[in-house]
N, C-alpha and C positions, 0 to 999 in steps of 0.2 A: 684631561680625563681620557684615558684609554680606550679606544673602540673595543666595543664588546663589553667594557665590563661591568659587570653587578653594580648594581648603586647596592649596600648594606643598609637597610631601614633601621632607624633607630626605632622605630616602634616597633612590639614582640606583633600589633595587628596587621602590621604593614607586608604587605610581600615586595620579595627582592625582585627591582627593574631593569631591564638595561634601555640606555639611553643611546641611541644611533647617533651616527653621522648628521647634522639637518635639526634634529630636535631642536624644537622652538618653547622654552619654559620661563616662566615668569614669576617671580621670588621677591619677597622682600624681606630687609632686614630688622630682626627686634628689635634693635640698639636705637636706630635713626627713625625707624620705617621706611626708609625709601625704597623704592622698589626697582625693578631690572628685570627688563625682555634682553634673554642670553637665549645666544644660538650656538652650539655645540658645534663646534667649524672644522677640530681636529684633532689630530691625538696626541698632544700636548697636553699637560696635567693643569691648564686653567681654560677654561670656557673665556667666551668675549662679549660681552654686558653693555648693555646701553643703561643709564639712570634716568630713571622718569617718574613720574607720578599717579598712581595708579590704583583708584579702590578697589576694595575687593567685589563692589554690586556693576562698577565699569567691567571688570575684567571679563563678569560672567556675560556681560554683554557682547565683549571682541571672542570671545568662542574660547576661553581659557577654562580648563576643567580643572576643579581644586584636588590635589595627588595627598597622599597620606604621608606623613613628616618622613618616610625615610629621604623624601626628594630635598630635605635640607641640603643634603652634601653639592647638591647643582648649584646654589648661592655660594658654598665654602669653595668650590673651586671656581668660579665666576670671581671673586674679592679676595680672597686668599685667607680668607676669616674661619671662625670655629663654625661647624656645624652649627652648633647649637644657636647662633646667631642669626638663625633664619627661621621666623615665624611660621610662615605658610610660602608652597613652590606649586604653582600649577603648569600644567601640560598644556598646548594646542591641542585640540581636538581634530577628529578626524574632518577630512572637508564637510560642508555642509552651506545652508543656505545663509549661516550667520556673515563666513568669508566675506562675501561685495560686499553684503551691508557694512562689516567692521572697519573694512579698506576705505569704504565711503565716508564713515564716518570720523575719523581720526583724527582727521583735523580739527573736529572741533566737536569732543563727545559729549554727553549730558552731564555737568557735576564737573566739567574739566574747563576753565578759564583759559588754558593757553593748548596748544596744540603740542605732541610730543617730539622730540629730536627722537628721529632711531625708529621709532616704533612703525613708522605706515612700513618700511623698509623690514625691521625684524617681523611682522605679521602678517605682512602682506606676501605676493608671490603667486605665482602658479599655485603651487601648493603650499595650505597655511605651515609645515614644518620644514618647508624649504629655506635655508640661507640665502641672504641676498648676493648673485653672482651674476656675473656677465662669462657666458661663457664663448667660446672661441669663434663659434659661428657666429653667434652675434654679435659679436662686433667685425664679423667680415660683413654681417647683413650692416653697418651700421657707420661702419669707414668711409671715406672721402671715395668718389666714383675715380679720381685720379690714380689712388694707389692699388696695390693690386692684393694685399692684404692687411688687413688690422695693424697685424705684427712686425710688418714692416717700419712704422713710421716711430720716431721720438717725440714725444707730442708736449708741448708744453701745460702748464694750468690754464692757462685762453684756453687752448686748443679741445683741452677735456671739457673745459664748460661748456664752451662753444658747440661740442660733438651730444656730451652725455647729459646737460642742463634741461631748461632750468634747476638752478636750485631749491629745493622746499624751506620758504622762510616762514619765519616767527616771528611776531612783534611784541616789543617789550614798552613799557614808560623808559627802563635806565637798563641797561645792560653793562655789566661789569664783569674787564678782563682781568683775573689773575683771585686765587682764593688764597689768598695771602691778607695780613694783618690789616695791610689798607684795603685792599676790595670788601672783604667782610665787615670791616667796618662802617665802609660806605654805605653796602647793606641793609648791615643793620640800624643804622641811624636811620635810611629813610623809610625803614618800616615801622622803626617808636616814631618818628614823626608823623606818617598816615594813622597810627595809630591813635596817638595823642588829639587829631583831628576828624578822627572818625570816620576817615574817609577809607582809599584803597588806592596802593602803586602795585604795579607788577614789576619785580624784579629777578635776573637773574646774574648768573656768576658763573663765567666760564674758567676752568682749570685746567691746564695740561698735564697735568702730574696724574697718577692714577686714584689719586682723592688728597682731601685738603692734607696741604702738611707734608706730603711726599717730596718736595721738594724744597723744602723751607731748611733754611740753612744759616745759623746765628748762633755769636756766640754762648748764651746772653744773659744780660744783666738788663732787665727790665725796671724802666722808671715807670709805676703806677699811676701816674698823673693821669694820662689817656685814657685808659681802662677803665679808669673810677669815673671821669667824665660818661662814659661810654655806660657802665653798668656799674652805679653805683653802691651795689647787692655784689658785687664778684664774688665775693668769700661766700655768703650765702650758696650763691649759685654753682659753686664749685671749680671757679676756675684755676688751674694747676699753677698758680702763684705759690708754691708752698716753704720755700726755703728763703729766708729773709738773709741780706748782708749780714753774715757777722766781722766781716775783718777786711781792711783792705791793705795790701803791699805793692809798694812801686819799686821794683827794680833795677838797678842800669847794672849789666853785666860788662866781663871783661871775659876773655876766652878762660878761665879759671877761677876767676871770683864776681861776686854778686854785691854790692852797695844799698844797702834797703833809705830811702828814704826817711826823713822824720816825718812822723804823722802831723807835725806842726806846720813843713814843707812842704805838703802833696797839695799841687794845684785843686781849684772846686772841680773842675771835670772829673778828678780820678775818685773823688768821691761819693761811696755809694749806701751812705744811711737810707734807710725805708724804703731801696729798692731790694729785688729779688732774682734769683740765679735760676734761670728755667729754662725747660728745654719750650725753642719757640713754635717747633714742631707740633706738639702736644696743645700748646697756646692757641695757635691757630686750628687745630682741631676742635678743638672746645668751641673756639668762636666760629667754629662751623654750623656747631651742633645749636648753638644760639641761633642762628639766622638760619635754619630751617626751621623751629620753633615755632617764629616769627614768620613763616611763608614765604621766605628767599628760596627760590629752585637755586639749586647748585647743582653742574653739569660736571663733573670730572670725568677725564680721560676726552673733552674737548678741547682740541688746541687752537685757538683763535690766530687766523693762520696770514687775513687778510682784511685791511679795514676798504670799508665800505664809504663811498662817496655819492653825494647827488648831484645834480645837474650844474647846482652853485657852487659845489666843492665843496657842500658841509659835510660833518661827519654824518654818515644814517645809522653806522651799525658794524658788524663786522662777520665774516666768514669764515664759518671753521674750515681747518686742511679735509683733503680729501685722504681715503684710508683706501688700502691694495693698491695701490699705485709701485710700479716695480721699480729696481735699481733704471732701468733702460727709459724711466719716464712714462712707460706704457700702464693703463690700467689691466689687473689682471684677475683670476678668479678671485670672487669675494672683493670688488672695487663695491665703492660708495663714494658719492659725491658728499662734499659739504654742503653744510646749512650756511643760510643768514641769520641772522641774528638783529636785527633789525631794532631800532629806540628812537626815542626823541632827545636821548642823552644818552653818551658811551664815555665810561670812565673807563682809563687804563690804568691797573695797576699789577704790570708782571715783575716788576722786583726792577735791581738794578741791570740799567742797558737794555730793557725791555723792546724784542723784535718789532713789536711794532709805535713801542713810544719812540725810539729811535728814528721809524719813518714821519713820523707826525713833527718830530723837533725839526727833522728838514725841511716838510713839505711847507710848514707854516712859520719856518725860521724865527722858531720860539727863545729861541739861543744869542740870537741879536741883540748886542750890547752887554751880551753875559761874558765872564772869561771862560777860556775853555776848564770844560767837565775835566776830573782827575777822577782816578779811578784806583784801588787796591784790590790784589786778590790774598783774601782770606781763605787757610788751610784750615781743616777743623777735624778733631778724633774725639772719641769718648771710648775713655778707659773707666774701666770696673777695678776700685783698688781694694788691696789690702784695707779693712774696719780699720784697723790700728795706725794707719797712717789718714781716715778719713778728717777732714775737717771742715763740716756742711757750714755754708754761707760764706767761706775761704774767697776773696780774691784778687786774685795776684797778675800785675801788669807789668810786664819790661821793657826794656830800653837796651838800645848797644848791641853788641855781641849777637847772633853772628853778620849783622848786618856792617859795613864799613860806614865811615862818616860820612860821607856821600849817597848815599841812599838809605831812604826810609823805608822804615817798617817797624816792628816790636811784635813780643807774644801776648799772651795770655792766657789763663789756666785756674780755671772756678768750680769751688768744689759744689754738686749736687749732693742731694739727699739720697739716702740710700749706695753708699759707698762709690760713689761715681764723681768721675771728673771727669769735665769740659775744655779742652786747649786748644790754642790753637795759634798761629803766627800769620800776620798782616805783614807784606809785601806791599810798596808801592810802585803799579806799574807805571811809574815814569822812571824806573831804574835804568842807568846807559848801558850797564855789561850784558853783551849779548850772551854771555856763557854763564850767569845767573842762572838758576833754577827753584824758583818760588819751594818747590816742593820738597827740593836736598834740603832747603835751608831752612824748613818746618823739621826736616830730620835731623839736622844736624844738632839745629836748637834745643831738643830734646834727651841730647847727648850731657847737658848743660850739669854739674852740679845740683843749681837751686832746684832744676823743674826735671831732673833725674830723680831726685830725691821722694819727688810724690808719686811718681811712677812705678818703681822698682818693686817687683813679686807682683804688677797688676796684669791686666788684660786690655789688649785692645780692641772695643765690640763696635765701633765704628767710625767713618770714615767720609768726610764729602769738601767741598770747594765752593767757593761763590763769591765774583767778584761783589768789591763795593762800591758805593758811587760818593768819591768822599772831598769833593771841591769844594760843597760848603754853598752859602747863600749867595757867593759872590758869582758861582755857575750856575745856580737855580734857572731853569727857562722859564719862560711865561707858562702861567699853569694850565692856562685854557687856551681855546680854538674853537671854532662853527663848530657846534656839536658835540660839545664833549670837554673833559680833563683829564690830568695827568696829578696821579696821587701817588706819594709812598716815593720808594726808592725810584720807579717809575721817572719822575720829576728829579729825584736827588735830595731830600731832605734829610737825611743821617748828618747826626752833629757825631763828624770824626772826634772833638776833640775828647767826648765823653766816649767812644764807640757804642753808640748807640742810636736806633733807627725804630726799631719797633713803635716806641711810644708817637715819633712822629709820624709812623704810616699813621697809622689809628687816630692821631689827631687831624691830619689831613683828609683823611677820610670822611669823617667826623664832618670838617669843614664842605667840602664838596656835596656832600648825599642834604646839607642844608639849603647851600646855593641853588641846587638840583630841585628838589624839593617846592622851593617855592615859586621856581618858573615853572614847573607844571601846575602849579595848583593856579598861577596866573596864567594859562592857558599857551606858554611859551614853548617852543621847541628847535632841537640845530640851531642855535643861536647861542654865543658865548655868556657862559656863567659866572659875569664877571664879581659876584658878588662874593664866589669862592675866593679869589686873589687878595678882595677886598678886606674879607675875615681874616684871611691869613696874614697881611700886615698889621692886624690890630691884635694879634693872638699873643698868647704866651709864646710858643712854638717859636716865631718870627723874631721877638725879642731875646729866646736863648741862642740861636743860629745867627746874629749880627754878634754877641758877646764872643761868639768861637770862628768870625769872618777870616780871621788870617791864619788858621791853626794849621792848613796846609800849605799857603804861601810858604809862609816862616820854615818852614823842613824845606822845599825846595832851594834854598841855600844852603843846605847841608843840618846836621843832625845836632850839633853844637849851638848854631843860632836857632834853631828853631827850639829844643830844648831851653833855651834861657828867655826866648820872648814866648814861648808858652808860660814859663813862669812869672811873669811882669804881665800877662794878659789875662790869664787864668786864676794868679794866685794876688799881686802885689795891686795891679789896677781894682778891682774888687774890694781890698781891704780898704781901697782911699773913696771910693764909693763910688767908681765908675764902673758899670755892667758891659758896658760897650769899648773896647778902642776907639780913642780918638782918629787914629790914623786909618788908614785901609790900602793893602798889600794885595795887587792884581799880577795874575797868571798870562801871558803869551801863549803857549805852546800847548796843543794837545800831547797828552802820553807816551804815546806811538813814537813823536820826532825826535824825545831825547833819547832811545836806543844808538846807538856809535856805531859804527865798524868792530868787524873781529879783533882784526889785526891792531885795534890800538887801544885792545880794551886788555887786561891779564887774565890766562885760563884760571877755573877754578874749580881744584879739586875735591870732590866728593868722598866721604867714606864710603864701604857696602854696607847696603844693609845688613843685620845681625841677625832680624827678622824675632828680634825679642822686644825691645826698644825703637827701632829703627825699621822700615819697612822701604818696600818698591813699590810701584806704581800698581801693577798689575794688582796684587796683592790685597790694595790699600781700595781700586775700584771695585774690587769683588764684594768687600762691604758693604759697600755701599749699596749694593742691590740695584743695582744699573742694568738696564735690561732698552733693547730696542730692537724693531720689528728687524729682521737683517735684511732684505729681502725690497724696503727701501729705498728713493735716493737720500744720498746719506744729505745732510740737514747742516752738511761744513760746507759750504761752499767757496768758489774759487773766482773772483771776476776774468780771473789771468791764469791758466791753469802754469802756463811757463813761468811765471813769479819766482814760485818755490824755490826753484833751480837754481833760475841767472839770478837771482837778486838777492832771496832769503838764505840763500845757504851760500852764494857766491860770497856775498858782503859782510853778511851776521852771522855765518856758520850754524844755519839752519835755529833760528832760535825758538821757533815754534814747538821744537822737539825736547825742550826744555821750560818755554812758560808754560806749557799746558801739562796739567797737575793727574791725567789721566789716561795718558798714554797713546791720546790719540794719532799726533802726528807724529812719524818718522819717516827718515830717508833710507832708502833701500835704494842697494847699486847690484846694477846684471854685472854676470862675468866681463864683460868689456870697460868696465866701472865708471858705468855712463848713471847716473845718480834717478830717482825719481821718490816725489814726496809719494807715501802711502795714508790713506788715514782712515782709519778706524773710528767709525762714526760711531759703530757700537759701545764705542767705550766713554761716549760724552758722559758729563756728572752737569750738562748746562752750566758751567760756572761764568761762560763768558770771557774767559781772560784774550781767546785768540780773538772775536769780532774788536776789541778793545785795542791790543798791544800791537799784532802784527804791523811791523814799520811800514807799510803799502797798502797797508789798510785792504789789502786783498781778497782776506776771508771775509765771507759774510754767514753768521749763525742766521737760519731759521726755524722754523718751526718743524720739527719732525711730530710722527703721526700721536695722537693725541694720547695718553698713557704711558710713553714712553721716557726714558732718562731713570734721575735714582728716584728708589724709594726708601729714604731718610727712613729713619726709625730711632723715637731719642734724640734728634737731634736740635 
């Protein structure tokens, strides 16, 4: 919102406002109701919002004056939503005597169960329309007596705790990270189960994305089984399941022709009667809108940045990242410390390679006597086609081409309702050629004849990445720990050989928020819920993920065996009426070590893009709606900043600059053509592929500031 300008009133009774620098307004939304204390920080065309909970007889209490509808547009650029999508927007008032009281009170006001994230901060202050800042003097008043200015020092996150702490916590029954299929799942099960008993859990849901679904990234072909367990009204209720299977194609490509399978021949995994073709984006939005319904606070644009430990090492809860913190490590104007987030159970569920389920697999070496996790990264677009070429419930799987027999991967390409298709090309990161490029070879594939064909005269309206976690049951880690589990792709439960994962967050979910459930209502807390693991081996779930145990072994001998013992496991063992393999086919080696040397791998060359069919990087994250504060430390991090150099680009010819599908890392050389990696943090899509493949395991992905990466749309 531009300093100075008009707010335009959509009412003819309203007069035009302008809205300063500072302004502190409080909105909520018709759609949801949720509500948002936004402070007006700068002249950039979006405000910056906290989500909170918020009546309209509390507000008039913390000193909020109700403004007349033109002050809608303050929510439309706070969310990026229509006007019309904001109810009522009130002002702070001038100072007065309500101030201490409201400050005082925040914590825990009349009519409010939980205390607010954001708010004692957006309300509070010197002055009630002041933004929360530190400015330069004070932090000289407020620095170490050692240093001789603020600005001097590079301070680590101890250090800022340690300096600008404590942090203001919240206490929850269950706190749950990630607003994705299994978190909301989890959710919402344990509030139909307080329900069901007439009781009360408080639960909340943290999300780093800038609301549910911004970051959710799937092909997908959803199996209904979960959902139906879950709400078995969906169709009533409206949820965006709307295009059913109508057809399915398997085909193994050659660089010029296509082989379709008999439909007599196609394993049960590629089989999709009674499922549905949806955007999972839209899916989890819905099932957002369900578990606020139901009294789940859900926090978006908080990034859960750091888990929380007690004195025994249980889990207590976790920490969101702190926000204004600069590239130099120093807080700066407009810093905010994070919250706690505090339970008696913390379930994680941030998707796959999750930043902080990844710590918890170590700390608690939940991975012992697992084989090691594999991992794919999936390229995905959505085109807008030609009517005359649409064929809704269309879908179509390949094999071969342009991958070699030696490395795995295949597409896929599903037609939606409404003239739209879905594609997209799986890569496996256990690929050896360091001169691969996940991302040519999403373009290249698209070059294809067969999947040319449904393309051609369309549009391409977006664009995103995201690793998978697709080892299977035979990598699965223990699901629990003191205090908490691991649900969804989080743990690893996608059954590669169907591609598909959604129904299993949702059913794992499902399972946990039960386990969870009934140790509180026994009085239990930080203590392992071992009742979750328990369900899960006696579930449907468990029994389809041991039928598909070896479905990525078998590829790791190349693409010939694994194709023909997928069909004797998936198709021939099945018809003799065994569900399961007899035998069981174990992994050695993480991802990372089958990468080779340059030198003894063949280059590979790439067409240009045509920028019609075929696109570049830059191009392709611009769709994506990827956006990050710059300003930042960037959230790529390096254990070894010399790595890059001597080792990744000495040995592999820089392969970073090719697995990652958005342009982050590249080498840049000075005129003396002394080399050094640069990386464009700005440009992350989170897919994860560098915390995963890099040979040195060097980078480590964390949490950048909360709201930031893509924001999916459709996808």
């Amino acid at each position: 919102m531009a300093d100075g300008a008009p707010m335009r009133p959509e009412s003819n009774n309203a007069a035009s406002r302008t809205l300063p620098l500072g302004t502190t307004a409080l909105v909520t939304n018709l759609k949801n109701g949720r509500t948002a204390v936004v402070t007006i920080r700068d002249r950039g065309p979006y405000a910056k919002g906290r989500i909170i909970d918020l009546s309209p007889s509390t507000a008039r209490q913390l000193g909020f004056l109700p403004q007349p509808d033109g002050e809608r547009k303050v929510f439309a650029a706070a969310y990026q939503r229509r006007a019309s999508d904001a109810q009522w927007a009130w002002l702070k008032g001038p100072p007065g005597p309500h101030c201490a009281a409201s400050r005082a009170a925040i914590r825990r006001m009349p009519g409010q169960r939980r205390a607010i994230p954001g708010a004692r901060r957006a309300i509070g202050g010197a002055h009630p329309c002041a933004p929360p800042r530190i400015d330069a003097e004070s932090r000289r008043r407020r620095a170490p007596p050692a240093s001789p200015t603020f600005e001097t020092l590079s301070m680590t996150p101890a250090q800022i705790l340690e300096q600008f702490g404590p942090r203001e916590s919240m206490d929850y029954d269950v706190v749950i990270v990630g607003a994705g299929p299994a978190g909301l799942a989890t959710a919402i099960r344990l509030k139909q189960l307080a329900a069901l008993e007439g009781g009360e859990v408080s639960v909340v849901v943290l999300e780093k994305g800038s609301e549910p679904g911004a970051h959710i990234l799937s092909g997908a072909v959803m199996d209904p089984r979960a959902i139906t367990e879950l709400f078995p009204d969906w169709r009533e209720r409206g949820a965006p399941l709307n295009q059913p299977v109508t057809g399915d194609e398997v085909l193994f490509l050659t660089e010029a022709g296509a082989t379709k399978t008999p439909d007599w021949l196609v394993p049960g995994c590629f089989h999709n009667e009674g499922n549905y073709v949806i955007s999972l984006g839209a899916v989890t939005q819905w099932l957002a809108g369900q578990a606020e319904a139901l009294g789940v606070e859900i926090f978006p644009g908080f990034a859960a940045a750091e888990v929380l430990y007690d004195d025994a090492g249980r889990v207590r809860g976790v920490a969101t990242g702190n926000l204004g913190v600069g590239k130099d490590g120093e807080p700066h104007d407009g810093f905010q410390l994070g919250m706690e987030l505090t339970a008696r159970y913390t379930v994680f569920a941030e998707g796959s390679r999750g930043h902080l389920g990844k710590q918890l697999i170590a700390r608690y070496r939940l991975d012992a006597g697992r084989d090691p996790q594999s991992y794919a990264i999936g390229i995905k677009e959505l085109w807008e086609i030609d009517a005359a070429k649409a064929k809704p419930g269309l879908v179509v799987h390949t094999a071969g081409w342009p991958m070699d027999s030696q490395t795995y991967g295949g597409g896929f390409l599903y037609h939606l309702e409404g003239n739209k298709v879905t594609l997209g090309f799986v890569t496996g990161l256990d690929y050896k050629n360091p001169w691969l490029s996940p991302f040519e070879e999403m373009q290249r594939w698209k070059t294809h004849p067969a999947i040319r064909a449904h393309l051609e005269g369309g549009k391409r309206i977006g664009y995103g990445a995201r690793a998978i976690t697709a080892g299977g049951i035979l990598s699965l880690p223990k699901l629990v720990f003191p205090g908490g589990a691991l649900v969804g792709c989080d743990a690893g439960t996608l059954n590669a050989a169907r591609i598909k994962g959604s129904h299993a967050a949702i059913k794992t979910g499902m399972l946990a928020a039960e386990a969870a459930f009934a140790a509180l209502r026994a009085g239990r807390s930080h203590d392992e819920l071992t009742a979750y693991p328990d369900a899960f081996d006696k579930s449907w779930l468990h029994e389809e993920l041991q039928g598909s145990k070896n479905f990525k072994q078998w590829f790791k001998k190349g693409n010939t065996i694994g194709a023909l013992m997928t069909g004797i496991e998936q198709w021939l063992l099945p018809k003799l009426g065994m569900k399961t393999p007899p035998w069981t086919i174990h992994r050695t080696q993480a991802d990372h070590l089958y990468l080779q040397p340059a030198a003894s791998m063949p280059q590979i060359g790439y067409p240009k893009p045509d920028g019609q069919l075929t696109f570049d990087r830059l191009s392709s994250v611009f769709i994506s709606n990827t956006n990050h504060e710059e300003k930042q430390p960037a959230h790529l991090t390096l254990k070894n900043p010399s790595v890059p150099v001597t080792t990744n680009l000495a040995t592999y010819a820089g392969p970073e600059s090719r697995y990652c599908p958005a342009g982050v890392y590249e080498f840049i050389e000075d005129d003396d053509k002394n080399s050094r990696l640069q990386i464009n943090a700005q440009n992350c899509v989170h897919c994860k592929t560098c915390d995963i493949k890099d040979p040195t395991q060097n980078i480590v992905w964390i949490t950048p500031e909360g709201g930031g990466g893509p924001n999916y749309a459709g996808m």
